[in-house]
C-alpha positions in Angstrom: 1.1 4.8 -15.3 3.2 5.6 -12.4 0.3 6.5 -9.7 1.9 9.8 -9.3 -0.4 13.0 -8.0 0.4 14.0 -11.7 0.3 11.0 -13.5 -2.5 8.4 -11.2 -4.1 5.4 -12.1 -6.7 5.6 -13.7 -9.0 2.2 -12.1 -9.6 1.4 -8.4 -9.2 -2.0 -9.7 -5.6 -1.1 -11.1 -4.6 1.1 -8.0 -5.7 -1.6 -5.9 -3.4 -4.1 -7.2 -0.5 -2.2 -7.0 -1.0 -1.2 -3.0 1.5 -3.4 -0.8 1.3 -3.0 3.4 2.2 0.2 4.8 0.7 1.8 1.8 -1.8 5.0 1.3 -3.8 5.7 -1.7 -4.9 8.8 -2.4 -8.4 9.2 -4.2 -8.2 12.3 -6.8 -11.5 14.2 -6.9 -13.9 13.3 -10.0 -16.3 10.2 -11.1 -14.5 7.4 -12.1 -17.4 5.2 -14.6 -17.3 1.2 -15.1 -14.3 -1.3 -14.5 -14.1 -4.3 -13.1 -14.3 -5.1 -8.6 -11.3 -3.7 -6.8 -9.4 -6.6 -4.7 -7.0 -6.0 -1.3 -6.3 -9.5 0.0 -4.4 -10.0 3.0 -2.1 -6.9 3.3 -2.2 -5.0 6.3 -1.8 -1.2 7.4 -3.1 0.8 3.9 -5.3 3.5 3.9 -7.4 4.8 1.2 -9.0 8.2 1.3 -9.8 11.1 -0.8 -7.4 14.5 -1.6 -8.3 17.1 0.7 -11.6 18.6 -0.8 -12.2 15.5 -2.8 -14.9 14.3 -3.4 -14.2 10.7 -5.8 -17.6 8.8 -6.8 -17.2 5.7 -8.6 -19.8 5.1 -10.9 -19.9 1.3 -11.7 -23.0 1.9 -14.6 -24.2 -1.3 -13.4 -21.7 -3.3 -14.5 -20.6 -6.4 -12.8 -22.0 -9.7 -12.3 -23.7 -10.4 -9.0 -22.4 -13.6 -8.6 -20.2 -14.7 -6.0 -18.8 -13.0 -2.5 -17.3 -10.0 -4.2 -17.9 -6.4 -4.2 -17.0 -3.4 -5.8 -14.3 -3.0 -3.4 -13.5 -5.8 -1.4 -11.1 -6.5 1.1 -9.5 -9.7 3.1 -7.8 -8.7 6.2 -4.8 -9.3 8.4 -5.3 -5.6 10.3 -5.0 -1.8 9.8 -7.0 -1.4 6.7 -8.8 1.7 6.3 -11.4 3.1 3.6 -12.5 6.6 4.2 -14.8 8.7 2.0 -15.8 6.8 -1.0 -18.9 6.9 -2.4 -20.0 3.8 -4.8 -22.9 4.2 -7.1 -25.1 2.4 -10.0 -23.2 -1.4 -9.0 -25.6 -4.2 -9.8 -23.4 -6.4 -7.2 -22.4 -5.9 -3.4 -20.8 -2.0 -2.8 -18.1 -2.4 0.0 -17.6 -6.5 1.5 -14.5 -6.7 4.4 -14.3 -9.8 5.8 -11.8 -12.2 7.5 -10.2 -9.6 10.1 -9.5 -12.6 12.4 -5.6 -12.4 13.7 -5.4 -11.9 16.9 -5.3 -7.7 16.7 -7.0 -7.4 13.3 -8.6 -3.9 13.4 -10.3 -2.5 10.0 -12.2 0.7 9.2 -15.0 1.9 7.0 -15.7 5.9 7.2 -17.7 8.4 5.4 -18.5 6.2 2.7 -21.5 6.3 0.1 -23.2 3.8 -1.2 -25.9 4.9 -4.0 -28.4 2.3 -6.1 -26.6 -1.1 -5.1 -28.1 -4.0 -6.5 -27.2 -6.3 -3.5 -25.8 -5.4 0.1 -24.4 -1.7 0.5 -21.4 -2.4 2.8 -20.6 -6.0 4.2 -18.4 -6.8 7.6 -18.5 -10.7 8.0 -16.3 -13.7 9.5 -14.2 -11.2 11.6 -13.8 -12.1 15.2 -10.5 -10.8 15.9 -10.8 -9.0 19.7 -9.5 -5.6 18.6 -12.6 -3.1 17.6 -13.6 -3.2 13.8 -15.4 0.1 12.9 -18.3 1.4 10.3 -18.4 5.2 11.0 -20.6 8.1 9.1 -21.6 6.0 6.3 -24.6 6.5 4.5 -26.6 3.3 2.2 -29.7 4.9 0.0 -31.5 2.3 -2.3 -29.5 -0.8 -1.9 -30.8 -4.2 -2.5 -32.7 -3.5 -5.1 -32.3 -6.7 -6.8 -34.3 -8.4 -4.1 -37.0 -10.6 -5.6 -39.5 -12.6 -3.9 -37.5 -15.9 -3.6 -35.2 -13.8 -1.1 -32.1 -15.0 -3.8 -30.8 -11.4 -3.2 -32.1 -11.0 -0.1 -29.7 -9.1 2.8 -29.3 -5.8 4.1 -28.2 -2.1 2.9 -25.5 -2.4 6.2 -24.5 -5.9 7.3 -22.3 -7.6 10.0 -22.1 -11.0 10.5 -20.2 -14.1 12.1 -17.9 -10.8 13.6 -17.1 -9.4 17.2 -16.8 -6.5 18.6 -17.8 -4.4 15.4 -18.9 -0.7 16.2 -21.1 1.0 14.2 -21.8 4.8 14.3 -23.8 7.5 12.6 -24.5 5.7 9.9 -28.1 6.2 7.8 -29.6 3.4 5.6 -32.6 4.0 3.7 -34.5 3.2 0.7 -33.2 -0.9 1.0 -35.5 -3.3 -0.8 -35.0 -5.7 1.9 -33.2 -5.1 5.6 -32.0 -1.5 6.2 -29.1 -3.6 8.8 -28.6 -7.2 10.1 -26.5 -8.2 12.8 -26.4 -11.8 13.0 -24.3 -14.4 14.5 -22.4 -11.4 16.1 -20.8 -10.9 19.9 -19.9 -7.6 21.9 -21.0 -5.2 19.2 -22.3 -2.0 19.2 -24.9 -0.3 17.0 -25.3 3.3 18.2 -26.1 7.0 16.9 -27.9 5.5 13.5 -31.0 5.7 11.3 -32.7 3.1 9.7 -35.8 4.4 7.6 -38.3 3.7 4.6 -36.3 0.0 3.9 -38.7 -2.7 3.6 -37.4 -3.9 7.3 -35.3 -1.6 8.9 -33.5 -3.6 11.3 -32.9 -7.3 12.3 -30.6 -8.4 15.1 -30.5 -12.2 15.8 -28.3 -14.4 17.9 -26.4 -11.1 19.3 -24.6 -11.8 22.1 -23.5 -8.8 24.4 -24.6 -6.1 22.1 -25.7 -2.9 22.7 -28.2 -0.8 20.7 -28.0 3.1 21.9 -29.7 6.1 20.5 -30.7 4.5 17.3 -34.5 6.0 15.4 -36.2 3.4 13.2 -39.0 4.0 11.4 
C-alpha cells in the first residue's frame, strides 16, 4: 500500500520499515490487533504521533515471544526520534525499548504513551549517554511485568532507565507492576520529577545514580 492518509499501512511493523530520516508517521485512529515487533534502527529525526483526535491502540493479543532485547516498538538511535501518544496493550514481551542514543547530540523522546498488560518491562531507555537531554514525558505503565516469577527471570520494572545520562522523566504514573514500578540504575545527571509510583510490588529503586535529582514524586 502506498501509506497514504487514504490508502495507510496497515502494521506498525510494515510502516516502520518504510520510515527513512527526516520522516513523520502519522498514526490513524483505531486498534490495530497482533503482528510482529516494530524496528527503527539507526535513523535520525522521525516522528511518530497520532492524527489529530486519534486515539491508535495496538493490541498485540499477546503475541510475541519474550525472548531477546526487543519490544513491540523498538528503536536504536542516532538523535531526533520521537514517539508520542501510543498506547500498547496485551504484549507478552517488552512495550516500548530505546536504546543506544550515544552520538555526541543524540536526543530521543517518549510522550503520552500507554502501556497496558505487558508481560515484561512497559517502556525501556538504556545504553544512552549522549549529553543532550533524552525525555519520558506523560506516560502512563498499568500492570506491566506480569510475567515475573520467583526466579526474577522476568524481573525489571514497569519504567526503566539504565546505563544512560541525563534522561528526564516527567508526569509519568506506573502502577499495578509485578515487580519494580521504575529503576534507575547505572545512570548520571538524571531527573525523575512530577511522578507516581503506586500498588507495584516495589515502587521505585535508584542505585548507583550519580547527580540525580528526585523532585515532587508520591510513592506508595
Amino acid at each position: 500500500s502506498a501509506g497514504t492518509s487514504t490508502n495507510p499501512w496497515k502494521s506498525f511493523a510494515f510502516a516502520f520499515s518504510q520510515l527513512d530520516s527526516g520522516d513523520k508517521l502519522i498514526m490513524k485512529d483505531g486498534t490495530y490487533k497482533g503482528g510482529s515487533p516494530a524496528r527503527l534502527n539507526g535513523k535520525s529525526n522521525i516522528t511518530i504521533e497520532p492524527d489529530t483526535n486519534a486515539t491508535p491502540i495496538w493490541d498485540l493479543q499477546w503475541g510475541y515471544s519474550v525472548s531477546g532485547d526487543t519490544a513491540a516498538v523498538y528503536v536504536t538511535g542516532k538523535t531526533g526520534i520521537t514517539l508520542d501518544g501510543l498506547t500498547i496493550i496485551n504484549c507478552r514481551g517488552r512495550g516500548i525499548r530505546f536504546e543506544y542514543f550515544n552520538d555526541s547530540g543524540a536526543t530521543c523522546t517518549i510522550k503520552n504513551c500507554t502501556l497496558n498488560n505487558i508481560g515484561r518491562q512497559g517502556i525501556t531507555l538504556i545504553n544512552s549517554d549522549s549529553t543532550t537531554e533524552k525525555y519520558i514525558t506523560n506516560c502512563k505503565t498499568i500492570n506491566c511485568i506480569q510475567l515475573y516469577n520467583s526466579n526474577n527471570v522476568n524481573s525489571g520494572a514497569a519504567l526503566q532507565v539504565k546505563r544512560s545520562h541525563n534522561v528526564t522523566v516527567t508526569k509519568c504514573v506506573n502502577t499495578g507492576s509485578g515487580y519494580d514500578g521504575l529503576i534507575f540504575t547505572i545512570v548520571t545527571d538524571c531527573t525523575f520529577e512530577q511522578c507516581i509510583s503506586y500498588d507495584n510490588r516495589f515502587n521505585a529503586y535508584l542505585e548507583q545514580a550519580d547527580g540525580c535529582v528526585v523532585n515532587r514524586c508520591a510513592f506508595f
